[in-house]
BAFI-3210 file (N, C-alpha, C; in Angstrom, 3 decimals, decimal comma, padded with zeros to 6 digits):
// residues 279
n [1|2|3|4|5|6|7|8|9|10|11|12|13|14|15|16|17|18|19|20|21|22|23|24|25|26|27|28|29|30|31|32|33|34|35|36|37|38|39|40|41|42|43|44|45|46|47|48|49|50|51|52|53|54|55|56|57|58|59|60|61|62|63|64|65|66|67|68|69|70|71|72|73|74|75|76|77|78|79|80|81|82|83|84|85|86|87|88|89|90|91|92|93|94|95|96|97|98|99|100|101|102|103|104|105|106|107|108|109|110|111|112|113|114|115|116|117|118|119|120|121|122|123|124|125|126|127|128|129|130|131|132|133|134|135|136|137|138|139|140|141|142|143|144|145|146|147|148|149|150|151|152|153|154|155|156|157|158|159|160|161|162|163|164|165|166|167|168|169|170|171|172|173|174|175|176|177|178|179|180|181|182|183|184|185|186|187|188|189|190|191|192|193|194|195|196|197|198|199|200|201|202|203|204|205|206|207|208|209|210|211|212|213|214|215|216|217|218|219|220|221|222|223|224|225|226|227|228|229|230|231|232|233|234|235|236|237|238|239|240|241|242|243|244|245|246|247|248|249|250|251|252|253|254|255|256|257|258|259|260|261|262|263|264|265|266|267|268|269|270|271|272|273|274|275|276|277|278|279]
n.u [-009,421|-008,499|-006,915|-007,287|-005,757|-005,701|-003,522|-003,698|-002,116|-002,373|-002,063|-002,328|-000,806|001,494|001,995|-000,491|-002,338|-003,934|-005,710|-007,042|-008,980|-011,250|-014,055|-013,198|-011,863|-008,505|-006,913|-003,946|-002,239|-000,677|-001,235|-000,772|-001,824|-004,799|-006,225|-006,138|-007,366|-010,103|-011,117|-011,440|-013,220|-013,458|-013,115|-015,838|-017,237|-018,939|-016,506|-013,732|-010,897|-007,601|-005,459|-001,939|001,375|004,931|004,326|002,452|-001,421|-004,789|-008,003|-010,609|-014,359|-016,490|-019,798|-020,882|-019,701|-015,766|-014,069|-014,803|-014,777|-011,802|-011,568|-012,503|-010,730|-008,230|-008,352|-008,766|-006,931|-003,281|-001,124|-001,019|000,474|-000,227|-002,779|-004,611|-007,148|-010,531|-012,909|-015,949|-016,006|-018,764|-020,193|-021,328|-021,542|-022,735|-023,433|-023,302|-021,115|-019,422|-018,562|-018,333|-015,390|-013,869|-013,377|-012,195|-010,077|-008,942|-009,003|-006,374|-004,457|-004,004|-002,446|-000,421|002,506|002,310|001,523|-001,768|-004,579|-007,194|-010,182|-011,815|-012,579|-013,788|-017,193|-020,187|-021,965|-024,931|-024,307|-024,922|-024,388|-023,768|-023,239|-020,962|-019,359|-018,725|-017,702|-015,344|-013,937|-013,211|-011,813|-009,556|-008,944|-008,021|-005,589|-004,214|-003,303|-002,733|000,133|001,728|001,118|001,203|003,362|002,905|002,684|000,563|000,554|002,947|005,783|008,471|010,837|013,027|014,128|011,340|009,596|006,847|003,761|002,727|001,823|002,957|006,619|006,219|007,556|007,658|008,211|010,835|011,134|013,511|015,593|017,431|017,431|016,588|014,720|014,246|012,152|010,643|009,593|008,192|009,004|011,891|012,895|012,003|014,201|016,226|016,320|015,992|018,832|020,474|020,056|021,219|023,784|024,473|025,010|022,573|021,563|019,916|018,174|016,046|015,756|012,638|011,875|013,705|014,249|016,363|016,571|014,681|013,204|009,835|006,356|005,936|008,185|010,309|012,933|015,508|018,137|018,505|017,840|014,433|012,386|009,443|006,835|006,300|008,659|009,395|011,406|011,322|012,468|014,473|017,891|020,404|022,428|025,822|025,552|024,867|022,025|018,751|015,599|012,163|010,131|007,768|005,204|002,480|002,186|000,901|001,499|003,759|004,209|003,265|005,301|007,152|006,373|006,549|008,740|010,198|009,109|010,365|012,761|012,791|012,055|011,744|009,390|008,635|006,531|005,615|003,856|001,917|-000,558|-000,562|-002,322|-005,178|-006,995]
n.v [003,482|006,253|007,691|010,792|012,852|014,657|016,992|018,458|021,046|022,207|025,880|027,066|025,221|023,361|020,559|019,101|017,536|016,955|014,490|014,152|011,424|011,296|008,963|009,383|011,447|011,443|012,773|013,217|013,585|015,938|014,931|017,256|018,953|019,230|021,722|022,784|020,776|020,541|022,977|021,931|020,951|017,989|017,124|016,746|014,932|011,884|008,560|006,714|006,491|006,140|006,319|007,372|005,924|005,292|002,356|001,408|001,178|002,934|001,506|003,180|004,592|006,741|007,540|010,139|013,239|012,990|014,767|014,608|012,157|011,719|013,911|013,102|011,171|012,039|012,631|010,797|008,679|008,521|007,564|008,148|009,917|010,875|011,033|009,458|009,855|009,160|009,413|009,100|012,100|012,827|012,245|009,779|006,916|004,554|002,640|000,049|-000,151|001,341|-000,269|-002,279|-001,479|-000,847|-003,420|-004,332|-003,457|-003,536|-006,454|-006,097|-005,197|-006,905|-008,748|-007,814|-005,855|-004,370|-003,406|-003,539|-001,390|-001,842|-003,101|-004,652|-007,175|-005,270|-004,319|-007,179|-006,389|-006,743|-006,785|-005,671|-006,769|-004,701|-002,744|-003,845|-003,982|-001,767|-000,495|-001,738|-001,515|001,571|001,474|000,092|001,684|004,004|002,752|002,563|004,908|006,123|004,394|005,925|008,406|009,508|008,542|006,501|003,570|001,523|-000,825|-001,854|-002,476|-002,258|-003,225|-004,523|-007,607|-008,633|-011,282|-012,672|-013,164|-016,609|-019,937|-022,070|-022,560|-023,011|-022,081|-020,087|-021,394|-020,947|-020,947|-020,926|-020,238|-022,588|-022,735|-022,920|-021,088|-020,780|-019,336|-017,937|-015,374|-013,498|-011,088|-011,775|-013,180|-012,460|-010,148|-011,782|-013,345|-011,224|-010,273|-012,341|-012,386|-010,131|-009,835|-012,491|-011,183|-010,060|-008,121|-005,861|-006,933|-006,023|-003,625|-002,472|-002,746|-001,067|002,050|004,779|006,461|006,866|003,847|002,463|001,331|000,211|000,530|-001,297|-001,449|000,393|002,923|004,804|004,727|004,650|006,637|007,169|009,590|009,731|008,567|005,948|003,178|002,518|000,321|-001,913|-002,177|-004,414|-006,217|-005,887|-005,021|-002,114|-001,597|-000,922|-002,109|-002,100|-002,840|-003,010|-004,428|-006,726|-010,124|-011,225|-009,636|-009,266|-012,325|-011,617|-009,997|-011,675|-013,100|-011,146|-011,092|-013,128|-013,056|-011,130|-011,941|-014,133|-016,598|-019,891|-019,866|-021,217|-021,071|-021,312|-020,233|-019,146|-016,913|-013,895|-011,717|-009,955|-008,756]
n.w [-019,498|-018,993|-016,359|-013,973|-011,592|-008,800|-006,710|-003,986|-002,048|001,176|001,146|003,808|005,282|004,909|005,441|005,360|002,470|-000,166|-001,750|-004,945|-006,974|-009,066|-007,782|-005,721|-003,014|-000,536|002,655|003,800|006,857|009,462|013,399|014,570|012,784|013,455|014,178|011,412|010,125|010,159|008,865|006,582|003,847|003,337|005,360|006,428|005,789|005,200|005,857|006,276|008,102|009,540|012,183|013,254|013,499|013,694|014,055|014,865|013,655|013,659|012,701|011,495|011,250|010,002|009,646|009,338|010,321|009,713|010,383|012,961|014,385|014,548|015,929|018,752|019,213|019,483|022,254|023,240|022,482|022,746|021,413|018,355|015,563|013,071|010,360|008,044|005,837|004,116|001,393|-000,566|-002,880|-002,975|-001,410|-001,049|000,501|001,883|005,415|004,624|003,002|004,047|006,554|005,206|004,230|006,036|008,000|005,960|005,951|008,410|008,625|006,759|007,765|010,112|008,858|008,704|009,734|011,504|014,970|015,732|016,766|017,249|018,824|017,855|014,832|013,253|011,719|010,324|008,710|006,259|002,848|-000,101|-003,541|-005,816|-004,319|-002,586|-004,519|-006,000|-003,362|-002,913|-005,724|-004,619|-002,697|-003,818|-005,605|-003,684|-002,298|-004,582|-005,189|-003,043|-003,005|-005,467|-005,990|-003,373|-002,270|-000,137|001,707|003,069|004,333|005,334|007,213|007,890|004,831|004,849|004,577|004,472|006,133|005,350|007,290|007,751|007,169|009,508|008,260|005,782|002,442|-000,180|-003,560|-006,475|-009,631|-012,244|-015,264|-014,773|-012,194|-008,477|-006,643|-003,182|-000,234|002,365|002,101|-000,264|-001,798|-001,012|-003,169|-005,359|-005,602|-005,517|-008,093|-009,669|-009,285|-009,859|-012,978|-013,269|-012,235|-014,321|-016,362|-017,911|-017,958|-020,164|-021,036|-019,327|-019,497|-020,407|-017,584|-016,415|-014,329|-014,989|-012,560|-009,689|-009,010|-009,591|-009,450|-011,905|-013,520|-012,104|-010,857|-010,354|-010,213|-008,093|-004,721|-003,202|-001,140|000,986|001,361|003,711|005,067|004,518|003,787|000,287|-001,528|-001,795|-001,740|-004,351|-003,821|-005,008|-006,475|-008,723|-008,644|-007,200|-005,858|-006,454|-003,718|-002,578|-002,739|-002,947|-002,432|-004,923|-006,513|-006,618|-007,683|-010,382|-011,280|-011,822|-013,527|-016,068|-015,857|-016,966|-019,241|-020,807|-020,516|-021,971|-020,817|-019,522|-016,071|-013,375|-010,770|-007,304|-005,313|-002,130|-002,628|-000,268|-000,701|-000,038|-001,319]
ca.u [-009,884|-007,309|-007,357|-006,834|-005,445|-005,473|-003,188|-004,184|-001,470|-002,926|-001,103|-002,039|-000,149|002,321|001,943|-001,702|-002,305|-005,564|-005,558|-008,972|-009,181|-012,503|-014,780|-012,472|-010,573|-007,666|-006,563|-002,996|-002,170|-000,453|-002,309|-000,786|-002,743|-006,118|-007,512|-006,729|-008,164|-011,223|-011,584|-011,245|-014,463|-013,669|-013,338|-017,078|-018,003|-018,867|-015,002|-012,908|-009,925|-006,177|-004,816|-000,906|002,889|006,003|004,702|001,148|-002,353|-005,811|-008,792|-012,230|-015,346|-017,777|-021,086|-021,245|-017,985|-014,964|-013,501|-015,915|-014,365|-010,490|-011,337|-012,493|-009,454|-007,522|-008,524|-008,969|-005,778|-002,428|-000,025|-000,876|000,874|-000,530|-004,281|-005,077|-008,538|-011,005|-014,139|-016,634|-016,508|-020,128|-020,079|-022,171|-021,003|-023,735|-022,956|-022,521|-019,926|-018,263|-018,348|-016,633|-013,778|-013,159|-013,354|-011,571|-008,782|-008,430|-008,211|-005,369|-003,713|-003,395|-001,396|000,859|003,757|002,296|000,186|-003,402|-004,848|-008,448|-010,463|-012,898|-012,325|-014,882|-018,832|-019,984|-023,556|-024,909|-023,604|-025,450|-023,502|-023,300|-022,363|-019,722|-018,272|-018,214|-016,570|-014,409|-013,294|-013,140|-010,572|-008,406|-008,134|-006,838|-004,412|-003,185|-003,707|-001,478|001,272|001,791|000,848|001,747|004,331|002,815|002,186|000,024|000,767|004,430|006,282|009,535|011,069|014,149|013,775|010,015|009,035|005,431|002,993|001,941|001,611|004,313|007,294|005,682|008,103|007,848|009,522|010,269|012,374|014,003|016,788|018,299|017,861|015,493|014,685|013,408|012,408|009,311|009,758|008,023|010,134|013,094|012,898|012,297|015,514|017,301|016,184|016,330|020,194|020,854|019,730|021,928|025,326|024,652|024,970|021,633|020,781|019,923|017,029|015,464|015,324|011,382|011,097|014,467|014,396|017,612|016,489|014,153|012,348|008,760|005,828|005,763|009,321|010,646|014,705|016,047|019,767|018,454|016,871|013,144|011,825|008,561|006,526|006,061|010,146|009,700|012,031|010,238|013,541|016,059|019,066|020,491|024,118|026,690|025,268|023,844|020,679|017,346|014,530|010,590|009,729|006,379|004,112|002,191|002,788|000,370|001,891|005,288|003,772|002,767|006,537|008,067|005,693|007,272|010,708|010,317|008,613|011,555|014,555|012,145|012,951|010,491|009,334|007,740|006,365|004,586|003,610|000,889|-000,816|-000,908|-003,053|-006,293|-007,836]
ca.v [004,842|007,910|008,945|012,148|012,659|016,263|016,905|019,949|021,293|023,414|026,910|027,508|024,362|022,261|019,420|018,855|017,024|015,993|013,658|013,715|010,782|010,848|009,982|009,693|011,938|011,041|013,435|013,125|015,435|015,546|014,673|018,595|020,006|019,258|023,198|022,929|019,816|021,043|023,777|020,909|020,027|016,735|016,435|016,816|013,731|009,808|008,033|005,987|006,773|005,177|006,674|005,899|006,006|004,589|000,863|001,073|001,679|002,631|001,880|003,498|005,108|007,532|007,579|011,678|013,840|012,035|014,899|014,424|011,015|012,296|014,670|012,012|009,839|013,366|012,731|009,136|007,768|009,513|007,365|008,409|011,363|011,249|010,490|009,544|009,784|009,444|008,525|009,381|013,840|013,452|011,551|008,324|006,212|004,116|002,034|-001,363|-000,259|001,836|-001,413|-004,142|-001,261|-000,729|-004,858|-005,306|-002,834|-004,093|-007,607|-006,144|-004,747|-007,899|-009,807|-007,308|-006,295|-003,265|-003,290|-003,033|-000,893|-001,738|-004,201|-005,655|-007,217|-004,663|-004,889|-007,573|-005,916|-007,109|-005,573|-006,155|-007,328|-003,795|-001,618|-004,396|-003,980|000,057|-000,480|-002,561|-000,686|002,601|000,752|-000,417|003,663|004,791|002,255|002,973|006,469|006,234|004,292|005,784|009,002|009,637|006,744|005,720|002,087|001,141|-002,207|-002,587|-001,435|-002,144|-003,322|-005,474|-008,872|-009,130|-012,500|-012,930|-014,229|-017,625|-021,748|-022,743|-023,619|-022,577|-022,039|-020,047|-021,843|-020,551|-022,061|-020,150|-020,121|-023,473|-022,633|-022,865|-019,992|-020,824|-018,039|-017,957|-013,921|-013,598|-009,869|-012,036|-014,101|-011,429|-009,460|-013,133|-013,754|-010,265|-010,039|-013,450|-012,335|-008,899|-011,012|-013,566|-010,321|-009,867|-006,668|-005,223|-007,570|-005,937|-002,639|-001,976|-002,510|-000,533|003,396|005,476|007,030|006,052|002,760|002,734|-000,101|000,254|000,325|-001,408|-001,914|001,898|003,453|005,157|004,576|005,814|006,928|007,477|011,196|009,301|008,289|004,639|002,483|001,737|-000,336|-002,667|-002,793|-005,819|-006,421|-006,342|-004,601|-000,764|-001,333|-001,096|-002,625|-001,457|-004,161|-002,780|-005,433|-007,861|-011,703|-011,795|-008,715|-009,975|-013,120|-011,071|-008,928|-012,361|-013,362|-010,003|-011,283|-014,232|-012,445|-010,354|-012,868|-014,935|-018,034|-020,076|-019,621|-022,299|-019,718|-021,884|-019,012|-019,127|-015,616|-013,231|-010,540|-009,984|-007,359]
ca.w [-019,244|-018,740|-014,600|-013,369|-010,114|-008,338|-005,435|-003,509|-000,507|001,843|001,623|005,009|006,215|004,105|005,930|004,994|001,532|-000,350|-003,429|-005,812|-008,225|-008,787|-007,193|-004,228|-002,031|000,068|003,053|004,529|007,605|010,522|014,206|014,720|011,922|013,788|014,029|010,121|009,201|010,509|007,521|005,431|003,480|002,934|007,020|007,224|005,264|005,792|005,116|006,754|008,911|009,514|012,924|012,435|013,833|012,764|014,214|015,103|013,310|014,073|011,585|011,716|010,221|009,981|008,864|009,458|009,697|009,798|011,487|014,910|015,305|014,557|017,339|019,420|019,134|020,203|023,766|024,462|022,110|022,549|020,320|016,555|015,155|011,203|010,155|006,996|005,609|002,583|001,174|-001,711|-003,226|-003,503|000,589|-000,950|001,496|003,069|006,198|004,456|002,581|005,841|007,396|004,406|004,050|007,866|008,013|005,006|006,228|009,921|008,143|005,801|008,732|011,064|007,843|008,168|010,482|012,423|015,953|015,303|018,174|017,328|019,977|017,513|013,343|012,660|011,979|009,313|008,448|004,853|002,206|-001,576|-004,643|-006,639|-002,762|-002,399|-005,955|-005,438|-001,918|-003,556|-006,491|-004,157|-001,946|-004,694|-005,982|-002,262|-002,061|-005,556|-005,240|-002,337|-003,408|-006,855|-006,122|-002,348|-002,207|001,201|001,993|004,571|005,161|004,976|008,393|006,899|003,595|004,882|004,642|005,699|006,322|005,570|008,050|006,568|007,758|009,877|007,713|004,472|001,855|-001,739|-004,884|-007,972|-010,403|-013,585|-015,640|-014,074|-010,625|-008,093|-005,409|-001,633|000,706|002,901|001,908|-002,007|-002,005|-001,022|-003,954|-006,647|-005,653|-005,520|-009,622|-010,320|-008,781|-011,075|-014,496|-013,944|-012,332|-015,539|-017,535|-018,858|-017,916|-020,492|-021,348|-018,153|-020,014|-020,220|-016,177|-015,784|-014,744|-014,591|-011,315|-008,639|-009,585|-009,500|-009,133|-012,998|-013,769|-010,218|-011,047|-010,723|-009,850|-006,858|-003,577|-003,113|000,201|000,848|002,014|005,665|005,408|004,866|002,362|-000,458|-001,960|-001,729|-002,870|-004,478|-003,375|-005,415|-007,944|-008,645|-008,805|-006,210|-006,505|-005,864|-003,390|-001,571|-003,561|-002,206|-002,874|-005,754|-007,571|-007,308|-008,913|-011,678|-011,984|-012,051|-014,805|-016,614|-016,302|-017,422|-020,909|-020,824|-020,790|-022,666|-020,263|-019,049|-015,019|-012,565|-009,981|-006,726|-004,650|-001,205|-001,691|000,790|-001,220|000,992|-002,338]
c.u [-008,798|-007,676|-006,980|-006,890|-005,291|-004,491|-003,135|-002,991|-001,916|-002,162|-001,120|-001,037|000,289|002,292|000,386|-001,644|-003,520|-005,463|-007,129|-008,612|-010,314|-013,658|-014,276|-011,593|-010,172|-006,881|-005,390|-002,520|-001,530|-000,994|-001,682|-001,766|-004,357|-006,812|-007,595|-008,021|-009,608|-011,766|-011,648|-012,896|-014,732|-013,568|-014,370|-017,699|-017,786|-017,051|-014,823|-011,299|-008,865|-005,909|-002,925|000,150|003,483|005,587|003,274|-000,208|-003,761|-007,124|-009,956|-013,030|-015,767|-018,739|-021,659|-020,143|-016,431|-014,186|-013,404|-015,150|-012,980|-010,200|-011,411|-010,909|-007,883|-006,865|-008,229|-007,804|-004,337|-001,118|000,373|-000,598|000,387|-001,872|-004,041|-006,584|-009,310|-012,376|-014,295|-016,876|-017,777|-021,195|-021,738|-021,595|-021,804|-022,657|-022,886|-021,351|-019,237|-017,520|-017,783|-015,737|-013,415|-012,641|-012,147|-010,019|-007,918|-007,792|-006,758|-003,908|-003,120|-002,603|-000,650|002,273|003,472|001,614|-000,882|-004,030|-006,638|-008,822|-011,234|-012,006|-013,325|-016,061|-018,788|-021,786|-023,341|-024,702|-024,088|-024,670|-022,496|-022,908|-021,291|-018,393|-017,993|-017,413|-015,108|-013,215|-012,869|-011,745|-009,269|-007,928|-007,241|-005,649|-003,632|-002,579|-002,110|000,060|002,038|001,806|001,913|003,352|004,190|002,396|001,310|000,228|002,120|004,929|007,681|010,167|012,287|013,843|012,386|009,574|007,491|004,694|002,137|002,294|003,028|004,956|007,140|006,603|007,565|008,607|009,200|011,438|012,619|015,557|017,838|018,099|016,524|015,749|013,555|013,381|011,012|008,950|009,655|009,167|011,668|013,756|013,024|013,430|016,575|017,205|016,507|017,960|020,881|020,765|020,961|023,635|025,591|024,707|023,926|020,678|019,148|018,419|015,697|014,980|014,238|011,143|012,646|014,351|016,071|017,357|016,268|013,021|011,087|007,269|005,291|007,212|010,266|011,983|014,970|017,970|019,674|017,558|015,730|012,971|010,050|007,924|006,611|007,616|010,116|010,684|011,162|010,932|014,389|017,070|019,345|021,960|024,881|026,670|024,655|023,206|019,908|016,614|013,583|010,433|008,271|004,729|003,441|002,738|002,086|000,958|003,209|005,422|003,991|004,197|006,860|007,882|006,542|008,489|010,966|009,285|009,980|012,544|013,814|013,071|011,661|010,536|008,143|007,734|005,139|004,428|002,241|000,620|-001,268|-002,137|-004,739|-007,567|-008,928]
c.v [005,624|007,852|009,983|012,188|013,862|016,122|018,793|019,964|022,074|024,439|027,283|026,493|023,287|020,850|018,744|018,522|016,468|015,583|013,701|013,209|010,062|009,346|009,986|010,678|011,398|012,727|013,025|014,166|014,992|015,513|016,598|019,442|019,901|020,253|023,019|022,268|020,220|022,233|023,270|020,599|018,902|015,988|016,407|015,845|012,151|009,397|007,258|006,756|006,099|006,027|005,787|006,678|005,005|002,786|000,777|001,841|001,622|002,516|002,163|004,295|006,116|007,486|009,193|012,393|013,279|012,909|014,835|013,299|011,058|012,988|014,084|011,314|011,187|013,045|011,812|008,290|008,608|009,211|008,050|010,032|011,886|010,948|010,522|009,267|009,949|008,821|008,951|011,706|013,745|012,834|010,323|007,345|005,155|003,323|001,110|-001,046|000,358|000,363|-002,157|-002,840|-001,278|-002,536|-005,114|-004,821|-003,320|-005,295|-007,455|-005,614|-005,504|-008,659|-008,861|-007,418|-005,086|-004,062|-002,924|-002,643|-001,398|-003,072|-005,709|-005,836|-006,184|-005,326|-006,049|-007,714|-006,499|-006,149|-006,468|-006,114|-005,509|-002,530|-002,347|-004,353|-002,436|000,164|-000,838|-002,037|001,113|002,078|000,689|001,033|004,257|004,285|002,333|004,078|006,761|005,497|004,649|007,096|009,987|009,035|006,908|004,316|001,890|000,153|-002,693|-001,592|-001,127|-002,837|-004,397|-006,653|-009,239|-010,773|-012,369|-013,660|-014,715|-018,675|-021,517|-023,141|-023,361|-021,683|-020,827|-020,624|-021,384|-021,172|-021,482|-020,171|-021,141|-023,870|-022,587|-021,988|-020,218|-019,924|-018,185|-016,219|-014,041|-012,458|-010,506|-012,524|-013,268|-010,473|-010,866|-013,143|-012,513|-009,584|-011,330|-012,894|-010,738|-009,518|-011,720|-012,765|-009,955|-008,919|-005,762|-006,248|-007,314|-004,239|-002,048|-001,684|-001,831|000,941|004,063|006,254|006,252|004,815|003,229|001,367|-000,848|-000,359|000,145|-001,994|-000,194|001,315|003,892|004,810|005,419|005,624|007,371|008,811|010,742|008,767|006,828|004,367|002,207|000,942|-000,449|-002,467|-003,731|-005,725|-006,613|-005,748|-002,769|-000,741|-001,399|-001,993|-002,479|-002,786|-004,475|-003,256|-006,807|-009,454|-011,688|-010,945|-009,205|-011,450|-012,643|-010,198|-010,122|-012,613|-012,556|-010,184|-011,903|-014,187|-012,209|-010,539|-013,983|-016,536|-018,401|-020,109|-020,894|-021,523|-020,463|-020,992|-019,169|-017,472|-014,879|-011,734|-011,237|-008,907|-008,634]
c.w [-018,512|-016,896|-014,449|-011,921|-010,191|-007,267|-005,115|-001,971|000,001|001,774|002,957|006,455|005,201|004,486|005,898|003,294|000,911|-001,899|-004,037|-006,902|-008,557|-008,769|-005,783|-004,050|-000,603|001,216|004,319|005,658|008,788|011,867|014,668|013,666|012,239|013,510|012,143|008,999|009,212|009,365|006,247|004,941|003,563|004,541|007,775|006,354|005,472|005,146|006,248|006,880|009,392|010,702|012,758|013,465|013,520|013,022|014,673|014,292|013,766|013,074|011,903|011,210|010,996|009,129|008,873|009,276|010,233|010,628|013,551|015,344|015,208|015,706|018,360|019,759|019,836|021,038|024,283|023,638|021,779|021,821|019,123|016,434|013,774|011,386|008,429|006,321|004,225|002,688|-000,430|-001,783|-002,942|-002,175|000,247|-000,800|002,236|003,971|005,843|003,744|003,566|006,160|006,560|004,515|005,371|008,590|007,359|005,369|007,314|009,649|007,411|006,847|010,181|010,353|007,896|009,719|011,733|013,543|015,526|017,076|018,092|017,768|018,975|015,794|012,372|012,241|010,121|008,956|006,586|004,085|000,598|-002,424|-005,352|-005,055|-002,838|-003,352|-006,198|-004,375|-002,213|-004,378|-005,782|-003,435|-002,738|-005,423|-004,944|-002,702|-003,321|-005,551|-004,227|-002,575|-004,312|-006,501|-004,462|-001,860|-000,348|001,053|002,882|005,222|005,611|005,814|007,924|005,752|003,951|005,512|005,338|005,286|006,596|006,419|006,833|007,431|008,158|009,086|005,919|003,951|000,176|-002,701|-005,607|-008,382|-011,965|-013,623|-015,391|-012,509|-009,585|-006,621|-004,242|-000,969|001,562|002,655|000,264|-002,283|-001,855|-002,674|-005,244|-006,869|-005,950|-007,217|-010,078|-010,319|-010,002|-012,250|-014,183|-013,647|-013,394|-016,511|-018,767|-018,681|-018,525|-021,388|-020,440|-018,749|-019,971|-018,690|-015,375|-015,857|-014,039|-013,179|-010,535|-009,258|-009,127|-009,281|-010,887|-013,692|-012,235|-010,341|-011,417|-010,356|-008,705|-006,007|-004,176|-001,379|000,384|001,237|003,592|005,997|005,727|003,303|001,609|-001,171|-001,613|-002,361|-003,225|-004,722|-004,539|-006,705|-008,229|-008,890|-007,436|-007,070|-005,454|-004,904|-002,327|-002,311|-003,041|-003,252|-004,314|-006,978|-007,946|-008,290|-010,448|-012,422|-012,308|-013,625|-015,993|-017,051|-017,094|-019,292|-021,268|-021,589|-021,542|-022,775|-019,301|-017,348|-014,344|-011,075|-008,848|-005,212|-003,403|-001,552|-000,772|000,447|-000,788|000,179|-002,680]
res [x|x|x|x|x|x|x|x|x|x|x|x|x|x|x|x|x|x|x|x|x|x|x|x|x|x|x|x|x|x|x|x|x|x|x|x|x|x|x|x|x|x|x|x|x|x|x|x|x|x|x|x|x|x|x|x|x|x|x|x|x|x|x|x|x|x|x|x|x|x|x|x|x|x|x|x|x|x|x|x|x|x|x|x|x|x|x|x|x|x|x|x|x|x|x|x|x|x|x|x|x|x|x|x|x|x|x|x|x|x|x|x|x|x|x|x|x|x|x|x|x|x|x|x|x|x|x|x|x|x|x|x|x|x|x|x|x|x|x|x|x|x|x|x|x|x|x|x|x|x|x|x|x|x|x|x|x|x|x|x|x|x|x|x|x|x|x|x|x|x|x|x|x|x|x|x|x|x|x|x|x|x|x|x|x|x|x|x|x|x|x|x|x|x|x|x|x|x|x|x|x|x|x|x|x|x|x|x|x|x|x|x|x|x|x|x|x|x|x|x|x|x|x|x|x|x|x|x|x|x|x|x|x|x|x|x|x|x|x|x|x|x|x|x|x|x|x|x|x|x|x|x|x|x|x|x|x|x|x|x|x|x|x|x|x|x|x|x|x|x|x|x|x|x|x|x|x|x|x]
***
């Protein structure tokens, strides 16, 4: 099924941003654009809330207007400079689903690399099969929505060499083409094979997932850097060579590019991966 994505900028403040891919909207803004957000429609309905700066996040709900508890957080938390916020256009939201995304987010936000400012793992009220599989699928639109659309990340503080939290000692292998690749870093590992197949001169077998510009999470081997709207890396380079590469994918996706490659160069892949994907 086709999506349609809207992106609306506020004329009265450039720095305000609202994504609609229905039936969600997404509202990016800075913690200065408060008086605006406030004329915001979508800042008077049930959603969920990200308080953020370059190294720490805050996650939390509403079950009424999401801007009441933005204003809140004003007074009594003086780190976060951005907010990002969203829910349901049509604000059907009940409180079990509030509660798995605010859970499921806080959880997605201690595997990562930021500070989590929030005291508790969030509430774990029952939540019925077909709310959980709407919560679910609502979740998985933001975070596309936003990387694809916005190119923000949420989870990923920075892009150079992150070492995944995982078991003491705990290793990735993969093994292609002859060779076998160790890293406790899955992103390490996919620039390591993807730097091999273009040194061994086989570029050009990479073609479908190569773009002449900025790579993408579609086509993730460009010519140029990308940056993101919040000014994070969203790619590596890979030494030695002119290319980047997209590398803001969790462990299970990069699974799935390797898979790709290994169509590609139509060479077989032994891919023994711990994932870290928490979807």
């Amino acid at each position: 099924m086709t999506r349609h994505i809207f992106v609306n900028q506020e004329s009265t403040n450039d720095n305000i941003s609202i994504f609609y891919d229905e039936p969600s909207f997404i509202v990016v803004a800075n913690r200065t654009d408060l008086p605006k957000i406030n004329l915001i429609e979508e800042s008077r309905k049930p959603g969920i809330y990200i308080l953020m700066n370059e190294s720490k996040r805050y996650v939390g709900q509403a079950s009424g207007s999401i801007f009441s508890r933005i204003q809140q957080h004003d007074l009594n938390k003086k780190w976060w400079n951005k907010v990002i916020f969203f829910g349901r256009e049509d604000g059907h939201l009940n409180k079990a689903q509030l509660d798995f995304i605010e859970a499921k987010l806080i959880n997605n936000f201690i595997q990562s690399e930021f500070e989590l400012d929030n005291n508790t793992n969030g509430n774990s009220s029952y939540i019925d099969k077909l709310s959980k599989i709407s919560a679910t699928s609502l979740l998985s639109r933001i975070d596309e929505t936003l990387r694809e659309v916005a190119n923000i990340s949420l989870f990923d503080k920075t892009l150079d060499d992150v070492v995944e939290k995982r078991a003491s000692g705990y290793e990735h292998h993969v093994v292609f083409m002859g060779k076998k690749f160790v890293n406790k870093s899955a992103r390490k590992i996919l620039l390591e094979v993807i730097k091999d197949i273009i040194t061994s001169g086989y570029v050009n077998k990479l073609a479908p997932i190569l773009s002449d510009s900025e790579p993408s999470t579609t086509k993730f081997l460009g010519t140029k850097t990308r940056i993101s709207a919040n000014g994070t890396r969203l790619t590596n380079p890979i030494a030695g060579t002119p290319y980047y590469l997209y590398v803001t994918f969790s462990t299970e996706a990069i699974q799935n590019k390797l898979e790709i490659i290994s169509q590609l160069t139509n060479q077989k892949i032994d891919i023994n991966f711990k994932s870290d994907n928490i979807g």
